[in-house]
N, C-alpha and C positions, 0 to 999 in steps of 0.2 A: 158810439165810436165806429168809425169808418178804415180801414187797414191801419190800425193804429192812433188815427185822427181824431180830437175831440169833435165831433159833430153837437149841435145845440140849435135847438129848433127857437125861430124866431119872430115876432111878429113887427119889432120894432122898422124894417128895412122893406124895401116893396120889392125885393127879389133876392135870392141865396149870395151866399160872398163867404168868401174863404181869407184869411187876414193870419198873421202870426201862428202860424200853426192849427188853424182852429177853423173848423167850416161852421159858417150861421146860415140854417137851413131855412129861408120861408116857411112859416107852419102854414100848410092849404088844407089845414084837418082833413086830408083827404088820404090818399094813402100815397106814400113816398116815391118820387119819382126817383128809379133808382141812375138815371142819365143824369139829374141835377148833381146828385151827390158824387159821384165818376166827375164830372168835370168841376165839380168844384175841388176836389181830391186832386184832380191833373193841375188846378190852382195851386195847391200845396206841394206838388211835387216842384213846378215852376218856380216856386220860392226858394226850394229848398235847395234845387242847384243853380239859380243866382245870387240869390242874398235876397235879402229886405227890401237894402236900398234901391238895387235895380229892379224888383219886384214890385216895387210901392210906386218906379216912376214908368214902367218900362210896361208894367201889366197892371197893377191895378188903379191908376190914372186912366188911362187910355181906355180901359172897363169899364167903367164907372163913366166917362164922358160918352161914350157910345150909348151905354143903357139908358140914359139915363137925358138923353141932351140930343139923340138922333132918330129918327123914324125907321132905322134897322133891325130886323127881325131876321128869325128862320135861319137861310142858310147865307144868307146876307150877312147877320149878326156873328154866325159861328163862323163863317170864313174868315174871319179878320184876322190877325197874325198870334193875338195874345191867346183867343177863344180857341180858333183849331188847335192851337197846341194844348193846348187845358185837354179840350178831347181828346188828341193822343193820347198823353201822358197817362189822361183818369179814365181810359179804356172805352171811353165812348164809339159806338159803331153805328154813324148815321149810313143811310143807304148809299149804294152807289151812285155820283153824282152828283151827292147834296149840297160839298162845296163848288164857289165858285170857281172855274176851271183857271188853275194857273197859284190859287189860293193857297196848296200845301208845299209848294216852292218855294212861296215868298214866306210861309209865317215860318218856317224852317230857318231860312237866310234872318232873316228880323230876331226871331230865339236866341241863334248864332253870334248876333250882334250882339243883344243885352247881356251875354256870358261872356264874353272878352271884353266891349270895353263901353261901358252905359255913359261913360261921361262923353268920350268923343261921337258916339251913335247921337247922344243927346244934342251936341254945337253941333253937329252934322243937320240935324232937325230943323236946328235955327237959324243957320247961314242960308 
């Protein structure tokens, strides 16, 4: 358990992920990276003040196609609009700088969007 969060270590996934209230921690038998668990935890807080559904398409779509589908890393990977706020939220303190500059603006305004109105943010996507 993580501030209340079931935490469950796992080997099925090739990286941590936070889903329905629940974080699935990478087991790295090694000792717990406590910044994974913090921003997968700012995952769950993310869920928790949009909903499911704008969380399922809004942050972890978008997550999941970056980790997994693009050559992003570092402060690259974490600057993107879903990730830096995951950091906020689960209290992670990367160095001064580490995002890309202009990056905590935008994933702010992008949060903004999926709390008011994920369907129009979404045809706004596709037009």
């Amino acid at each position: 358990m993580y501030n209340g969060t079931l935490v469950i270590k796992q080997d099925f996934a090739p990286s941590s992920f936070q889903i329905f209230d629940t974080i699935f921690l990478k087991d790295n038998k090694d000792e717990v990276d406590m910044d994974v668990v913090k921003h997968e935890w700012g995952h769950w807080i993310q869920e928790n003040i949009i909903g499911d559904q704008a969380y399922i398409t809004g942050i972890a779509i978008p997550s999941l196609i970056t980790n997994f589908f693009t050559d992003l890393n570092g402060s690259g990977y974490y600057s993107l609009p879903w990730e830096l706020t995951a950091d906020t939220f689960g209290g992670v303190e990367r160095e001064d700088g580490y995002y890309v500059f202009g990056s905590e603006k935008a994933a702010q305004e992008y949060f903004d969007i999926l709390g008011n109105d994920i369907v129009g943010f979404i045809l706004n996507m596709l037009i």
